[in-house]
C-alpha positions, 0 to 999 in steps of 0.5 A: 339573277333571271335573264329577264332581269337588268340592273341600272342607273336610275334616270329622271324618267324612272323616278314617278315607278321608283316613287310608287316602290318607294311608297309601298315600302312606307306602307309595308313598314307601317302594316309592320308595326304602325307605332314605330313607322310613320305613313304621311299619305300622300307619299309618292309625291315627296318621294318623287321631289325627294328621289329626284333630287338625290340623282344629282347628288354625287354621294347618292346611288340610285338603282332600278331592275328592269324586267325584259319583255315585249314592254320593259317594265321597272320592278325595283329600285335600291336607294344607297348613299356615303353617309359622314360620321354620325357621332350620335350613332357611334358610326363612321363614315360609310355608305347607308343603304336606306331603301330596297323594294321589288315588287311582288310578282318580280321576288324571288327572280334574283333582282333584290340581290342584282339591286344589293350587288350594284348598290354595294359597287356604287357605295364602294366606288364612292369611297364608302368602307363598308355599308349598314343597313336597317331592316324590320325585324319581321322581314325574314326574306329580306335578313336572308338576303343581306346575311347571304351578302356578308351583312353581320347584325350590329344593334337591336333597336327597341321601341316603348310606346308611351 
């Protein structure tokens, strides 16, 4: 990780940035493959109340990276939480990581993998055995990143237009 990069608890006053990250997650996936992504315009605001709302939630964890500088300034957030059985998936309690994004000009400066580490030890400390993810198909970087981290493939999920 780059020295100008930090890693730390979201806060209520981080949320309208980590809603903008949320959003522009959205509209990757969808650009991705608009069939299988949904994108309800606007975003940032449900994600606001949303992520908000999950800082009070003592089974969730949410992470921001901070680059120093003159003026701090937020260039991404993970979003984790302890999820129970899912009998459906065939998948027992664990901890989901369900969203992490850094900006464009802050990539490669080490904050996703200090983003995946802080959300993996919070997910830990809450009990979770072990933590699943999903990530788009396309997204070679980001398969890189969470195989460096231990993370195995464990299902291939298709998609057929109707």
């Amino acid at each position: 990780m780059s020295p100008s990069i930090t890693v730390r608890a979201a806060v209520r006053a981080d949320m309208p940035a980590v809603a903008r990250f949320a959003a522009q997650l959205v509209r990757l996936h969808h650009a991705l493959d608009p069939h299988r992504f949904m994108c309800l315009e606007p975003l940032e605001p449900g994600y606001e109340r949303w992520l908000t709302g999950e800082l009070a939630n003592p089974g969730a964890a949410i992470v921001v990276a901070e680059q120093r500088g003159a003026e701090p300034a937020l260039v991404g957030y993970a979003y984790g939480r302890r999820e129970p059985r899912d009998w459906n998936s065939l998948l027992d309690a664990c901890g989901v990581l369900h969203d992490l994004y850094v900006a464009e000009p802050a990539r490669r400066l080490g904050a996703g993998a200090a983003l995946l580490e802080a959300t993996i030890a919070r997910l830990r400390a809450l009990g979770a055995p072990r933590v699943v993810l999903h990530t788009a198909t396309q997204n070679a970087a980001a398969h890189r990143l969470f195989e460096r981290f231990g993370f195995r493939r464990t299902m291939i999920e298709m998609t057929r237009e109707l």
